[in-house]
N, C-alpha and C positions, 0 to 999 in steps of 0.2 A: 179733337180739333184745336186750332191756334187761336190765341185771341188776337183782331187782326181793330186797331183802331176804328172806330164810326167814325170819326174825322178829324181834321191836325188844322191847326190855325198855319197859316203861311202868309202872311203880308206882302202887302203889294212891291215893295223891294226886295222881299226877303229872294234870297239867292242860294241859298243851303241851310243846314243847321239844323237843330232836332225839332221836330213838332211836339205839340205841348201836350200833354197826355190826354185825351178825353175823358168826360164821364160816363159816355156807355161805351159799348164796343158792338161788332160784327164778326159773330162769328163763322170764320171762314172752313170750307170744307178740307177734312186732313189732308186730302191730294194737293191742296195749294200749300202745303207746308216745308212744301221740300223741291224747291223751284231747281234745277240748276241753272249754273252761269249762263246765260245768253243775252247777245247785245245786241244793237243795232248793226255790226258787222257780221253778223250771221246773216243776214240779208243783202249786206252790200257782195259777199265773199260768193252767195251762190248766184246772184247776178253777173257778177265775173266770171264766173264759173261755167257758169251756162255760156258765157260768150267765147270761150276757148273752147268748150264741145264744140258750138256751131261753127266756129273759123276753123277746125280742124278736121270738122266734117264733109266740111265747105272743098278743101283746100286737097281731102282725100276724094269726093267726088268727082270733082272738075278737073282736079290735075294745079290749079290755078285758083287766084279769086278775080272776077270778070267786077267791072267797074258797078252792076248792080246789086251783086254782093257785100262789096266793100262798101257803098252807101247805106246798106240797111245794117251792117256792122257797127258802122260808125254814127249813123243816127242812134243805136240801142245802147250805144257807147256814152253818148252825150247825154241819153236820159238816168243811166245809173252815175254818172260822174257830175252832172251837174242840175239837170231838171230835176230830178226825185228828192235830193236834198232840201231844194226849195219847197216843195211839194209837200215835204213833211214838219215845213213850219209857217206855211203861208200866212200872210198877213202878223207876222210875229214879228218884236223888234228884237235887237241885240238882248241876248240873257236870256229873254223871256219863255224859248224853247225850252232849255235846262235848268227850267224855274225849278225847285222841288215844292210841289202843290199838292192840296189837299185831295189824298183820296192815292196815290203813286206809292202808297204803305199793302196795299193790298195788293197790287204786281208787284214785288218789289224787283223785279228781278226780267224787266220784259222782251220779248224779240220782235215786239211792233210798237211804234211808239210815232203819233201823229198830235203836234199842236198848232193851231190855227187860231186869229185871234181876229177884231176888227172893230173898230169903234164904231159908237150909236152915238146920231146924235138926239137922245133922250135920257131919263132918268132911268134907274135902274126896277124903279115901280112899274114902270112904262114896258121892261124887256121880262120883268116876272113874272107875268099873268099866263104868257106864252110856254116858258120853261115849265111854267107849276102843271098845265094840261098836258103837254108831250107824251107821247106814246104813251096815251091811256086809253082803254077802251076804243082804240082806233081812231084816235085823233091825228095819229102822224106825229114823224119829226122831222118835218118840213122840210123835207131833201128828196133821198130817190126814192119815192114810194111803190117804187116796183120793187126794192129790194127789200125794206125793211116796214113795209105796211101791208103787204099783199096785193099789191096795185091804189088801191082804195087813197084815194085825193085828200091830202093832208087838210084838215078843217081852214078856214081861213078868218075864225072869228073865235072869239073867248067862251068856249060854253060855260052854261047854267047849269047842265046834267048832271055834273059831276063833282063831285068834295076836292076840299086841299089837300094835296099830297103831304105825306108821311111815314115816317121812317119806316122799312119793312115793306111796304107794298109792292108790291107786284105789276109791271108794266107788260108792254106788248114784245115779244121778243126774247121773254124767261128772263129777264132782268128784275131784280129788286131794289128801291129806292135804299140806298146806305146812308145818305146823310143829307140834311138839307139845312139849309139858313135862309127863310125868305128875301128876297129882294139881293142876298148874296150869293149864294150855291148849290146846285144841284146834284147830286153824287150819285152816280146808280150802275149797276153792273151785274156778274153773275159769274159763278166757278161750273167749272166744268160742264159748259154747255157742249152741245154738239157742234160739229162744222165738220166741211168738205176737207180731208184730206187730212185731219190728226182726230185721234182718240175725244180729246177734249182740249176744251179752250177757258181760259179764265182772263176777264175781261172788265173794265171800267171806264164812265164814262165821264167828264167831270167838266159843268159850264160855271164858270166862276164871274160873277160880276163886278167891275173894280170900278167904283166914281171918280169921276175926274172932276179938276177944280174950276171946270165952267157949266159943272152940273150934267155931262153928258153920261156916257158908259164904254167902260172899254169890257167885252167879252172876251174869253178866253175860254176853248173847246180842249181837252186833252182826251185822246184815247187811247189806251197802255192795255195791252194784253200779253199773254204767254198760251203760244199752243206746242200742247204734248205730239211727239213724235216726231219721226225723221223728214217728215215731208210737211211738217207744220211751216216751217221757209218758204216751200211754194207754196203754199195757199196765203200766206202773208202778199207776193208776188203781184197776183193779182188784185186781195184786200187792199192794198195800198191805193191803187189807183179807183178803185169805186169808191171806197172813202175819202178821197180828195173831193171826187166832184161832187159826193155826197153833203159835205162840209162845206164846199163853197155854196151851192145852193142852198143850204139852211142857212146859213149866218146871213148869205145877205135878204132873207124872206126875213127874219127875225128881226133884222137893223129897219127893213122895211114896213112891216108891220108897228115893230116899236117906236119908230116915229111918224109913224101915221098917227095912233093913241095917241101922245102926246102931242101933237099937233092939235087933234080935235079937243081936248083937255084946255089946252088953252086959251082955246075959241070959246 
């Protein structure tokens, strides 16, 4: 196996450059040692792709394309050319997508790649307590918990049950904690899990907490994977759009939660 970073410092401007060696490491499985090349236009190219099959199938069909074909063409048009790119950096400013951030050492190489950010307004203590419990023993992570909790209703308070997370542990979902810095990162992920429609998949997930100079929080969500096989692009297809509304619904339960805490804190 590779020796694959436990985690890189990257500053909040930082905008490329090398991360700084750690002191421990994660050692990742040999299959993630030999990624190939694939980018975010592997996904845009079979989106295309699929739209020239269906115009052409279209077009063989009917003889013609009749005005409610051309509508649904060009609605599917406007979401790979202009919604979906939004959608895979929502609430993100200028740069802040192609940030290179801690934990992007272990995909290095990925064909999904989703970052979402949004400010709190509370401290970064205030949004910790939430991250530090997330998909543990069935606590949820406060998004679709049909998908990724087994329906079971993401907790909506701080448990007592359960210890500080640490590095190694084991979450809900075959995921293992890779790196953490209380009050600033949470790092967690898994190689070669299973999913619909590739071999295996290797995967991370990275919430990074950044202070701001009026004491609030800015969050930052990144999730980077690579799935083996030829049909690993469409499962990505669909991936895309559950983890969008996946990721809007956690951040703003988190933003919500986090300043409620803090609200009552200073009362």
């Amino acid at each position: 196996p590779r020796q694959v970073p436990l985690s890189s410092s990257a500053g909040e401007g930082d905008l490329g450059g090398e991360a700084v060696p750690p002191n421990n490491s994660f050692v990742a499985p040999t299959g993630a040692a030999h990624l190939p090349t694939y980018h975010q236009g592997v996904i845009v190219r079979s989106w295309l792709h699929f739209l020239y099959l269906w115009g052409k199938t279209i077009v063989s069909k009917h003889g013609n394309c009749n005005a409610s074909n051309l509508i649904k063409l060009a609605g599917l048009g406007a979401y790979v050319l202009f919604l979906r790119p939004q959608m895979l950096k929502w609430g993100t400013r200028l740069g802040e997508s192609q940030r290179r951030l801690p934990g992007d050492e272990h995909v290095p190489e990925p064909n999904f790649q989703m970052t979402h950010a949004i400010n709190i307004d509370a401290p970064a203590e205030a949004v910790w307590p939430w991250l530090a419990q997330m998909g543990r023993e069935r606590t949820g992570y406060y998004g679709l918990d049909i998908w990724n909790n087994q329906s079971i209703p993401s907790v909506t308070f701080i448990r007592q049950d359960i210890g500080a997370p640490v590095t190694g542990m084991e979450m809900d979902g075959g995921y293992l904690i890779m790196a953490l810095e209380p009050n600033r990162q949470l790092l967690f992920g898994g190689f070669n899990l299973q999913k619909p429609l590739t071999p295996a998949m290797d995967i991370t997930w990275l919430y990074l907490l950044e202070r701001r100079s009026d004491g609030s929080t800015r969050l930052l969500v990144r999730q980077r994977s690579f799935g083996y096989g030829a049909l690993a692009p469409l499962y990505n297809l669909g991936h895309e759009v559950i983890s969008f509304v996946h990721l809007m619904k956690q951040l703003q339960t988190l933003k919500q939660y986090a300043e409620s805490m803090a609200h009552l804190a200073a009362q």
